[in-house]
Backbone as numpy.savetxt, mean C-alpha at the origin, in Angstrom:
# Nx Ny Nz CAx CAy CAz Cx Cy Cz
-3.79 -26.23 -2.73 -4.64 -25.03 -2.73 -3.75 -23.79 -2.73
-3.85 -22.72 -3.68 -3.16 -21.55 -3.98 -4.34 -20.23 -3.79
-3.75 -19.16 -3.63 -4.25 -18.32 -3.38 -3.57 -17.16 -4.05
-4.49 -16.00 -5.16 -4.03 -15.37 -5.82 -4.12 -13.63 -4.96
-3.42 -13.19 -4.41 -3.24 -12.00 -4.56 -3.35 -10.53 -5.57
-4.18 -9.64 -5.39 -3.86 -8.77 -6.75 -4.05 -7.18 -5.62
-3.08 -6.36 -6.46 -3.21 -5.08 -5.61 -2.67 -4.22 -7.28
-4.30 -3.52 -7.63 -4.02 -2.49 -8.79 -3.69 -1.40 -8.05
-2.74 -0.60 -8.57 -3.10 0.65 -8.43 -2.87 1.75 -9.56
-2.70 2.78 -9.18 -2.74 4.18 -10.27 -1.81 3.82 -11.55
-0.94 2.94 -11.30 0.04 3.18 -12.11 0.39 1.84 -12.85
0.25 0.85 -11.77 1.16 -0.82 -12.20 0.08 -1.68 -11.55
-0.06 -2.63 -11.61 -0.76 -4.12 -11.53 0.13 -5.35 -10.81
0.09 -5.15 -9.16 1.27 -6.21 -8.83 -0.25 -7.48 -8.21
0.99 -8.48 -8.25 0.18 -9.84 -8.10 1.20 -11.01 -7.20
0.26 -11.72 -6.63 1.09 -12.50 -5.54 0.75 -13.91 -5.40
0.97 -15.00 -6.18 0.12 -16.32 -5.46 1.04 -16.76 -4.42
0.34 -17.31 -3.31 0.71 -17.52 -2.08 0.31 -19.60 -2.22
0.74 -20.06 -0.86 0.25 -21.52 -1.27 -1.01 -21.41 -0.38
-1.40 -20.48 0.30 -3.03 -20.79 1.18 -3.30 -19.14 1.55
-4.29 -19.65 1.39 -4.83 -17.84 1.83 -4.86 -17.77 3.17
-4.04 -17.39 4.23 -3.69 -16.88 5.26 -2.46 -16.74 5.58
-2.24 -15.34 6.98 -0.81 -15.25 6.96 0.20 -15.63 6.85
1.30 -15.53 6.70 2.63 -15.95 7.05 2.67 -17.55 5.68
1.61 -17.26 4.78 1.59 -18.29 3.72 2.73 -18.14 3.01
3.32 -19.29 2.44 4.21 -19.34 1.32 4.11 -18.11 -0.07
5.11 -18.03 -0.54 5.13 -16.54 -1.63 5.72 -17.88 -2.67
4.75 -17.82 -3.74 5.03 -19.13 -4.81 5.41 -18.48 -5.65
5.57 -16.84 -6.51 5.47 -16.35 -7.54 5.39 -15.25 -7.10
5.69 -13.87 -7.87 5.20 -12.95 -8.24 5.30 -11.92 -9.34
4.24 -10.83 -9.29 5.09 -9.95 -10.44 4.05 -8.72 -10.57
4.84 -7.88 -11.33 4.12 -6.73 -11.46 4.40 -5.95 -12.74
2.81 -5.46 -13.49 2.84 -4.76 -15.15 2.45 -3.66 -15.16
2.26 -3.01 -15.91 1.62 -1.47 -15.78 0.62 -1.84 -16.71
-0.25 -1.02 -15.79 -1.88 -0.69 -16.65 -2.18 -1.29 -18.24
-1.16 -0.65 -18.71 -1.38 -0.56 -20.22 -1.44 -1.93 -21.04
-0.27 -2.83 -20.15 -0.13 -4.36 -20.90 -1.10 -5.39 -19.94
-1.75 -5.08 -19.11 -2.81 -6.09 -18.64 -3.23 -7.15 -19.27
-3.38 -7.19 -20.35 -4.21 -8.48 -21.68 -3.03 -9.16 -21.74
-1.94 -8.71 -21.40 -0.74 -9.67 -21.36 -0.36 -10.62 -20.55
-1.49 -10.68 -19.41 -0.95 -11.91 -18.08 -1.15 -13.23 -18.29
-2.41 -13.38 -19.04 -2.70 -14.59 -18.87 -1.89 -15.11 -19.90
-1.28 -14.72 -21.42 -0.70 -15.40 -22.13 0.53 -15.81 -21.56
1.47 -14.41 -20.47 2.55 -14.81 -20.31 3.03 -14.57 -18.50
2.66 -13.89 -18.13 3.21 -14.05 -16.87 2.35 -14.98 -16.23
1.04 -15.15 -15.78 0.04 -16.18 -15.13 0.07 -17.65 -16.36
0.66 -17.26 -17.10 0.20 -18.59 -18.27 1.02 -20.32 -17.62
1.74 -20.09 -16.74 2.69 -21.50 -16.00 2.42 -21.52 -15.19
1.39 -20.58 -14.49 1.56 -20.90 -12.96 0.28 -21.88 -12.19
0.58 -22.48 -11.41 -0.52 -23.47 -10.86 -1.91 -22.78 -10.62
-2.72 -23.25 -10.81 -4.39 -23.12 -10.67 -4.76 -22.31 -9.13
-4.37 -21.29 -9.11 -4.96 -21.01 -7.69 -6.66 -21.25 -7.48
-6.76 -21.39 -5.97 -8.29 -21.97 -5.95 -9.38 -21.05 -5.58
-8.60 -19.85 -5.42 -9.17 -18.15 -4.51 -8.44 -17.42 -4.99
-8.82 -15.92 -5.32 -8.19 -14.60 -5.27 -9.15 -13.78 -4.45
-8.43 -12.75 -4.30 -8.78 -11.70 -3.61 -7.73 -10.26 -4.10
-8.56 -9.08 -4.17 -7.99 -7.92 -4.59 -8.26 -6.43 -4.37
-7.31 -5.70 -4.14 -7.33 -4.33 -4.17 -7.52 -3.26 -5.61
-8.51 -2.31 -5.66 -8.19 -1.76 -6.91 -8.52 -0.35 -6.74
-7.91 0.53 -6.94 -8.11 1.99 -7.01 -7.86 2.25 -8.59
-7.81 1.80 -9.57 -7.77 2.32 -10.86 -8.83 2.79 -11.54
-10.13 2.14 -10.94 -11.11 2.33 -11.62 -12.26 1.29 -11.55
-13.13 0.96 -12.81 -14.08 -0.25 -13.03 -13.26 -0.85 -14.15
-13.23 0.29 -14.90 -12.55 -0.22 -16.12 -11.26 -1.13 -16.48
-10.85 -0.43 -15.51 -9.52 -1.58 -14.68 -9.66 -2.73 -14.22
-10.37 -2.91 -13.52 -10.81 -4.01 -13.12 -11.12 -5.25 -13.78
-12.22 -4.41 -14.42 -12.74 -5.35 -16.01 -12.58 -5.96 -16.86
-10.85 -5.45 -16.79 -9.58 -5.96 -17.89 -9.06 -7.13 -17.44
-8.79 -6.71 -15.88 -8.22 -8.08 -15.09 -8.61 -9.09 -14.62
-10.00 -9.34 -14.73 -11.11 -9.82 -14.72 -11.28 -10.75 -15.72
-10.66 -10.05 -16.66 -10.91 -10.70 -18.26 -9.93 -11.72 -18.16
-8.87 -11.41 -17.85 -7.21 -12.21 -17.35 -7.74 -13.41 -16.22
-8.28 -13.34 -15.39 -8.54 -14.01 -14.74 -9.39 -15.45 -15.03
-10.00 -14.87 -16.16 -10.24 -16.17 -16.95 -10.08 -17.29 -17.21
-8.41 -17.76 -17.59 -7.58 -18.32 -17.77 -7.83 -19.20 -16.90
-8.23 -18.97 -15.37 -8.57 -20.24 -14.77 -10.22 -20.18 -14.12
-11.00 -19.18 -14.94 -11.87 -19.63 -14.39 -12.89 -19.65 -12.84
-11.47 -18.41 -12.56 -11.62 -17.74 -10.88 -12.64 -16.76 -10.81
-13.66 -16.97 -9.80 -14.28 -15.77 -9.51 -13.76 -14.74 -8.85
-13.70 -13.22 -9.44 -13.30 -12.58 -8.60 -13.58 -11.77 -7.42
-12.86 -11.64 -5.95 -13.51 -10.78 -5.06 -12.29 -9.48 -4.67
-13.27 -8.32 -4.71 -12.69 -7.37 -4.32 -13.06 -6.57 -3.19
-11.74 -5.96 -2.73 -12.06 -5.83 -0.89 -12.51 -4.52 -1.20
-13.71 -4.09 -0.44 -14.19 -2.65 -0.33 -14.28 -2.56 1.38
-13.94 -0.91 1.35 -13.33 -0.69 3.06 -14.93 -1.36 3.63
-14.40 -1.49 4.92 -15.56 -1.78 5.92 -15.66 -1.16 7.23
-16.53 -0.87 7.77 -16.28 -0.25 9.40 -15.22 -0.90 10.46
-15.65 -2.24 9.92 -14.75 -3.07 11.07 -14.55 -4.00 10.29
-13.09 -4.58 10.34 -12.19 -6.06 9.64 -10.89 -6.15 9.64
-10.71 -7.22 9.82 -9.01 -7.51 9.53 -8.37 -6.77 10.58
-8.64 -6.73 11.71 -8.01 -6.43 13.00 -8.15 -5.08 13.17
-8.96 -4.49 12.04 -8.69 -2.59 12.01 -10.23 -2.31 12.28
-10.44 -1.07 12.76 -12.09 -0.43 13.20 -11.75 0.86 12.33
-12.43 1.13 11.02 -12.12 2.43 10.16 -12.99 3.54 10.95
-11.95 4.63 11.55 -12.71 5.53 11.62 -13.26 6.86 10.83
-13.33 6.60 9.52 -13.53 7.16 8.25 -15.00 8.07 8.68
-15.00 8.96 7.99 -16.57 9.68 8.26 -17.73 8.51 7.23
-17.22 8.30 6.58 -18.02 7.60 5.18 -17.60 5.79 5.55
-16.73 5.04 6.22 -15.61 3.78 6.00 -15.67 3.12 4.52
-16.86 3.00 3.90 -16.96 2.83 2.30 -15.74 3.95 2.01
-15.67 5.04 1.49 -14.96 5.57 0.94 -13.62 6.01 0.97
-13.04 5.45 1.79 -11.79 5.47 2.18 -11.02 4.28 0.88
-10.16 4.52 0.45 -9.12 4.02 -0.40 -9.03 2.58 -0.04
-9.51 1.47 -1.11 -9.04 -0.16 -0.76 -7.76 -0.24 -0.15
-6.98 0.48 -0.92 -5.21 -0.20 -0.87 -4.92 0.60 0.77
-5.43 2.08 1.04 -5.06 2.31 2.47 -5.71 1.25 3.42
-7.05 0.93 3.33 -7.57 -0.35 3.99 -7.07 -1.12 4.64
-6.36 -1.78 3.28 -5.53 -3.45 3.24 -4.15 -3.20 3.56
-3.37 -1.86 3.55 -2.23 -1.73 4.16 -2.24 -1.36 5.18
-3.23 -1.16 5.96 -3.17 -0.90 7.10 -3.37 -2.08 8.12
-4.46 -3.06 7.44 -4.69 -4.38 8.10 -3.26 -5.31 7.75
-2.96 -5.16 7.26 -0.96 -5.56 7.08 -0.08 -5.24 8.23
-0.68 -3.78 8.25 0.58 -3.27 8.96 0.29 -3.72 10.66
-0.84 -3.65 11.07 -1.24 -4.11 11.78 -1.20 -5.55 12.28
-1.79 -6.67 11.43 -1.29 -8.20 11.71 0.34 -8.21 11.90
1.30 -7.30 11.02 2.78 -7.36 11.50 3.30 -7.47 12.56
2.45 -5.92 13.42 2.69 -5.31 15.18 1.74 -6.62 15.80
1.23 -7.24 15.65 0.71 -8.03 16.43 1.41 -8.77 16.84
2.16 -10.08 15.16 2.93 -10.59 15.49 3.94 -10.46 16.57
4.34 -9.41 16.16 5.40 -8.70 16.83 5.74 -7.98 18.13
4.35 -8.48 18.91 4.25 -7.93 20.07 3.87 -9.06 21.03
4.72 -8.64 22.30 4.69 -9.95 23.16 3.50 -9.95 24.07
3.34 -11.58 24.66 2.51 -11.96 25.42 2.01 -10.88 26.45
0.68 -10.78 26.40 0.33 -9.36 27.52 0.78 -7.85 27.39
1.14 -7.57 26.43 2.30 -6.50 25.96 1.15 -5.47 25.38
0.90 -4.18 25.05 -0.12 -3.53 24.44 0.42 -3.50 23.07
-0.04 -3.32 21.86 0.76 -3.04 20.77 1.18 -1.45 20.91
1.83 -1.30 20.03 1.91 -0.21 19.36 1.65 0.82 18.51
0.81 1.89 18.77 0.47 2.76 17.23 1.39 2.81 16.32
0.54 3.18 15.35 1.19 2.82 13.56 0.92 4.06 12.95
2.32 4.34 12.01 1.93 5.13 10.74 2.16 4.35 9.80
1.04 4.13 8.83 1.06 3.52 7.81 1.56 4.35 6.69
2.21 4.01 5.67 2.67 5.32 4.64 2.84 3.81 3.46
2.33 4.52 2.61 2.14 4.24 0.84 2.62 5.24 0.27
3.75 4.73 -0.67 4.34 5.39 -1.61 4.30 5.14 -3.07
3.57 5.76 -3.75 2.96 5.67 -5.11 2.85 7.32 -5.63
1.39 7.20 -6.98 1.71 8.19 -7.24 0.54 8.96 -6.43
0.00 8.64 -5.64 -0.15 9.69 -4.46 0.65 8.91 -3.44
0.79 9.40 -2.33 1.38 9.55 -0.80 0.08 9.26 -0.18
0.18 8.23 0.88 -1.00 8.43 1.69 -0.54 7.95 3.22
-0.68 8.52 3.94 -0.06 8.62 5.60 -0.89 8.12 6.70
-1.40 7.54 7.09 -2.63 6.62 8.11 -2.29 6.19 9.51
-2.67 6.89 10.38 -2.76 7.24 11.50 -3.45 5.43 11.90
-2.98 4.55 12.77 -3.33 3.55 13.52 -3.06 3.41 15.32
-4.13 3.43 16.18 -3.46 3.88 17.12 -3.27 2.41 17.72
-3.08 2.56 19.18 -2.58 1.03 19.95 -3.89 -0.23 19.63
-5.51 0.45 19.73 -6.02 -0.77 20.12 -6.57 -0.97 18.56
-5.60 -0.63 17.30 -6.32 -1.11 15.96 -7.42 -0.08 15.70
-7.48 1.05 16.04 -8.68 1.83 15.31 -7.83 3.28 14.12
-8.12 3.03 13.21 -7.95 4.03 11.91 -8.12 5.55 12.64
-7.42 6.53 13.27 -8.23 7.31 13.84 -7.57 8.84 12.78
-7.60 8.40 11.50 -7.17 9.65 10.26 -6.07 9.48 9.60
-5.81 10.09 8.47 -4.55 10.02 7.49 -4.85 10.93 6.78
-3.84 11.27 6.10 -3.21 12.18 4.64 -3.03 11.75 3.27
-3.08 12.64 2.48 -3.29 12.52 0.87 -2.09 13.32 0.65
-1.30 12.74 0.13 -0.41 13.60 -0.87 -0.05 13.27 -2.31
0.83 14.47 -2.90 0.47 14.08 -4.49 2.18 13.20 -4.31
2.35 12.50 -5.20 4.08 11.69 -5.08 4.77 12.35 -5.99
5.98 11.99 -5.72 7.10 12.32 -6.40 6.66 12.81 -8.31
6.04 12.37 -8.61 6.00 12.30 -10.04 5.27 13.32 -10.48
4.13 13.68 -9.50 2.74 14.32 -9.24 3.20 15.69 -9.43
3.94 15.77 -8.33 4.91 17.07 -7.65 5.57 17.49 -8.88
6.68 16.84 -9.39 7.44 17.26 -10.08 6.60 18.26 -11.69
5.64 17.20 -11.61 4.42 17.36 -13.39 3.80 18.77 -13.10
3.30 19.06 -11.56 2.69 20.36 -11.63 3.45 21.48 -11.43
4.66 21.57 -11.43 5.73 22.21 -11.22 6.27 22.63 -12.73
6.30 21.39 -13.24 6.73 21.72 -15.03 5.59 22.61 -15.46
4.33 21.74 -15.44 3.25 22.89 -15.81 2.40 23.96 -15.42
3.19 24.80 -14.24 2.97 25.65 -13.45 4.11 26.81 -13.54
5.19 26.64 -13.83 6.21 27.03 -13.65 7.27 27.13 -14.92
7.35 28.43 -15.46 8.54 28.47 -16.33 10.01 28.29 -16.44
10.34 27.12 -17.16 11.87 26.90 -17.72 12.47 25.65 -16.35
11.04 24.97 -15.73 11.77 23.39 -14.59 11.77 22.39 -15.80
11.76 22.69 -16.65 11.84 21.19 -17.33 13.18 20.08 -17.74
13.77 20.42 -16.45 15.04 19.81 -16.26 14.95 17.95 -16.05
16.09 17.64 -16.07 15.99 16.26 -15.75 15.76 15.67 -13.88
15.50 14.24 -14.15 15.39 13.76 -12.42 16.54 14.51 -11.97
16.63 14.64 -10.69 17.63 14.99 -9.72 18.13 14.02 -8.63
18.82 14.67 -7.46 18.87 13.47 -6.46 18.49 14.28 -5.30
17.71 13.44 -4.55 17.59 14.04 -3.15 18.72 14.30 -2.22
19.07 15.73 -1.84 20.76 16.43 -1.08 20.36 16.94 -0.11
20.92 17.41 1.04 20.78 18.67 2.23 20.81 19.89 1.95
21.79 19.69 0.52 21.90 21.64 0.08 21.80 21.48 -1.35
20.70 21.30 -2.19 20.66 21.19 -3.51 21.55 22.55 -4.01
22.47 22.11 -5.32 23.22 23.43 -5.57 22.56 23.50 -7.40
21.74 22.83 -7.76 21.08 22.64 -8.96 19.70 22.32 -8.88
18.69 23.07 -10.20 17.03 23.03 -10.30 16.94 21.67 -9.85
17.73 20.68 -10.81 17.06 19.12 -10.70 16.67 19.00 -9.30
18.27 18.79 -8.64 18.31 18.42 -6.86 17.56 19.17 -6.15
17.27 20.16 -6.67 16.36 20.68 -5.45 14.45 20.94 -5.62
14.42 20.06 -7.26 13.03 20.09 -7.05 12.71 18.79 -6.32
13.60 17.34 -6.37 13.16 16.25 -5.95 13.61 16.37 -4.85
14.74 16.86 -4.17 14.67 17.06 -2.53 13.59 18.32 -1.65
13.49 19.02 -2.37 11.45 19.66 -2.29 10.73 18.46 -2.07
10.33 17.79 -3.42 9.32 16.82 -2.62 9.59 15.70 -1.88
10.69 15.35 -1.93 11.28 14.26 -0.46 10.86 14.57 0.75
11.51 16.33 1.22 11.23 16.67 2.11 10.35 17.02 2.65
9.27 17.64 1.46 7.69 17.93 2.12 6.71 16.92 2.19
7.06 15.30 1.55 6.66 14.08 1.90 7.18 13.57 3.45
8.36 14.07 4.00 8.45 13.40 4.29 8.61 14.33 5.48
8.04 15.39 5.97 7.70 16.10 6.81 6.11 16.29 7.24
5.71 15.84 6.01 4.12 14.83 6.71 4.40 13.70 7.40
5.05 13.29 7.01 5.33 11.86 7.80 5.35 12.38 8.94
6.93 12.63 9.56 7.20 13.42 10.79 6.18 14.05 11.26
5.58 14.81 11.24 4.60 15.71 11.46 3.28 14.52 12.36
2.80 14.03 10.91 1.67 12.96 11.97 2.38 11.72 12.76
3.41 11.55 12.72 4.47 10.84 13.87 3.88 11.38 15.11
4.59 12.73 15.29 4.46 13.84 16.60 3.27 13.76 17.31
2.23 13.68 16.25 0.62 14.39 17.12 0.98 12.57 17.60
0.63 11.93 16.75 0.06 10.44 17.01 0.58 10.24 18.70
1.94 10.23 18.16 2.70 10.26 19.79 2.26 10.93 21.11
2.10 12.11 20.40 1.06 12.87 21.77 0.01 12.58 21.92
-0.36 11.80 21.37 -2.16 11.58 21.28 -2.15 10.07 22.24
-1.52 8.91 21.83 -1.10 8.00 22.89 -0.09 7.53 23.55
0.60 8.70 23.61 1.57 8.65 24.79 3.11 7.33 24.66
3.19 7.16 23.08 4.58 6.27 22.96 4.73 6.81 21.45
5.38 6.21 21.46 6.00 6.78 19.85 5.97 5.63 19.08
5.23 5.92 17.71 4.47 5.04 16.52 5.84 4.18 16.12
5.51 2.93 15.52 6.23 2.63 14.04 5.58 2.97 12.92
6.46 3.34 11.79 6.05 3.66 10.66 6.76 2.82 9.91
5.60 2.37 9.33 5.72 1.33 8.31 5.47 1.67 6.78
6.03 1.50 5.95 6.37 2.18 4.64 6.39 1.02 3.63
5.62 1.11 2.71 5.68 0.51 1.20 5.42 1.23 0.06
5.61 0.91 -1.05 5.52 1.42 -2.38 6.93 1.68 -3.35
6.27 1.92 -4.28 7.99 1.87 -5.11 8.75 2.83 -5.06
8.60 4.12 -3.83 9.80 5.06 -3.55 9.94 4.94 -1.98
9.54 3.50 -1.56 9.42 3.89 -0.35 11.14 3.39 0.28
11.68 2.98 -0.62 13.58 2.56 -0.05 14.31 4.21 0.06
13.76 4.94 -1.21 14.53 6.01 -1.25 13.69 7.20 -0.41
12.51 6.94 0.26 12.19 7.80 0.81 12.40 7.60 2.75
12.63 6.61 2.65 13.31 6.20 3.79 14.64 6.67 4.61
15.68 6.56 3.28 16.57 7.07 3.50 16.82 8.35 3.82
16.03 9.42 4.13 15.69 10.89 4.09 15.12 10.87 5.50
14.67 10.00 5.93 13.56 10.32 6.94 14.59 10.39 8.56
14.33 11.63 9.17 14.52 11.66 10.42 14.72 10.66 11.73
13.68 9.73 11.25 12.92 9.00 12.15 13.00 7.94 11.77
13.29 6.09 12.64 13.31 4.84 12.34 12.25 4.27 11.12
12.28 4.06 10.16 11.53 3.57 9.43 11.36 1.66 8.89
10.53 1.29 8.81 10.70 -0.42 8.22 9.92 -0.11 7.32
10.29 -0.61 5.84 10.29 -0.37 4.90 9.86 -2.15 4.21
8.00 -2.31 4.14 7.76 -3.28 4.02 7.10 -3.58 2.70
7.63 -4.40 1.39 7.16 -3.94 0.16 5.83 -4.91 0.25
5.70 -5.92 1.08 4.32 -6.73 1.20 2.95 -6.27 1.85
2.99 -5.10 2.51 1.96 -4.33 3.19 0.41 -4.91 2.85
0.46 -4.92 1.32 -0.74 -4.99 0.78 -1.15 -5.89 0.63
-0.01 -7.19 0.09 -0.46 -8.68 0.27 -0.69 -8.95 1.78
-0.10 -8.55 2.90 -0.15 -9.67 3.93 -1.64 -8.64 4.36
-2.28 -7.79 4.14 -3.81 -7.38 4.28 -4.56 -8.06 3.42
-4.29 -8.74 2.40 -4.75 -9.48 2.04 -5.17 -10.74 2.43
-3.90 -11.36 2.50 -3.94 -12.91 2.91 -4.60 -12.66 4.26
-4.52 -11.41 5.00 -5.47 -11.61 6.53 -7.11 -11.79 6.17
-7.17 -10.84 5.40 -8.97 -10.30 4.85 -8.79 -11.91 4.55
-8.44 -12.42 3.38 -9.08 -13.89 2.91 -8.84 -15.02 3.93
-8.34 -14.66 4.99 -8.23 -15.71 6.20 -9.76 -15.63 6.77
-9.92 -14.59 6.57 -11.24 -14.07 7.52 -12.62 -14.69 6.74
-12.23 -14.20 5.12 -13.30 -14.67 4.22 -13.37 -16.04 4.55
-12.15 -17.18 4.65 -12.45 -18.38 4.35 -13.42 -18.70 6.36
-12.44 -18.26 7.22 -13.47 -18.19 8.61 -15.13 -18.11 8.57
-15.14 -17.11 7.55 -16.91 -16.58 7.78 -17.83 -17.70 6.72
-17.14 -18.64 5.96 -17.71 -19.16 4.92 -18.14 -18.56 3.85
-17.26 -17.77 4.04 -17.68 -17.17 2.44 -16.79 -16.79 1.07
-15.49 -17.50 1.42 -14.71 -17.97 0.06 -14.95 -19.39 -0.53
């Protein structure tokens, strides 16, 4: 019995079969495409791989997105389920004004980040509050406090976002990438150490309150595909976990298969 993982987002299409849908499951495969070549999985990246018997998935791209991968999914014949936020699941209580409308992928990385600190916390021990941080092409920052309740997060635009409204806002930046420095002495370096630093002074920033708010100081837990180099910038201890989204996964479908309903 295999279990398929999928987490779309804005930009790329990553995917995970595991050997059972619950935590700490085996990692059999993986991989990740961008948007555009989707019709391409089932011929060639999913086309060898064993019959998973369940999926489960994240998608912020759209319907239309979906629809495509859906189509891919074919290949074996899988029904698909996709996680939409909930008030309460997967060890987290959303305190969202709306909990429907809060972002799948912040959801499921947060119920990740969370089953992690659990693990990770000893017998009788309280956990620990969490900053959750996703690094894509938005930024999103998620406040988790000790007893698992969502209690707020941040939207930011990412690295790419930043840089695009800057070109088209602004006369004569249309320079090349840069590198993130302490004293940029060039446009490049100092537009991408701009947005390093004002990413990553949200971070810091909801660190502080969180801390004052329950009285220890958070881990922040970090994934996405700038989240190595945005790490390296940061003030403050960071773990830098690129599975966030699968292991909220494999928890949610632990839960699905519990309730009888995978």
């Amino acid at each position: 019995m295999s279990f398929l993982a999928i987490d779309i987002g804005n930009t790329r299409l990553k995917w995970g079969l595991y050997d059972a849908a619950k935590p700490g499951a085996r990692l059999l495969a993986h991989g990740a495409v961008f948007l555009e070549t989707i019709e391409q999985l089932a011929e060639q990246d999913w086309a060898r791989l064993p019959h998973p018997t369940a999926m489960l998935g994240c998608a912020v791209a759209g319907d239309a997105v979906r629809r495509r991968t859906e189509e891919q999914l074919e290949l074996w014949d899988l029904t698909p389920h996709w996680v939409v936020s909930q008030p309460v699941g997967g060890g987290i209580v959303n305190g969202y004004d709306h909990p429907s409308r809060l972002g799948s992928d912040r959801w499921v990385a947060m119920v990740g980040a969370r089953e992690r600190i659990l693990e990770q916390t000893g017998p009788g021990a309280r956990p620990v509050p969490a900053i959750v941080v996703m690094v894509g092409t938005a930024v999103t920052v998620d406040a988790v406090d000790p007893d698992g309740c969502f209690i707020g997060g941040l939207i930011l635009p990412g690295f790419g976002l930043m840089l695009k409204a800057l070109e088209m806002g602004t006369a004569g930046l249309r320079v090349p990438t840069g590198d993130v420095c302490e004293f940029p002495t060039n446009t490049s370096d100092a537009l991408m150490s701009g947005g390093a630093c004002g990413i990553a002074g949200a971070i810091e920033r909801m660190h502080r309150q969180l801390q004052q708010r329950c009285g220890v100081a958070p881990r922040i837990l970090m994934s996405g595909g700038a989240a190595t180099k945005l790490a390296q910038i940061m003030a403050l201890p960071v773990e830098v976990v690129d599975t966030l989204v699968f292991d909220g996964l494999l928890r949610l479908a632990s839960d699905r298969v519990a309730a009888g309903l995978a």
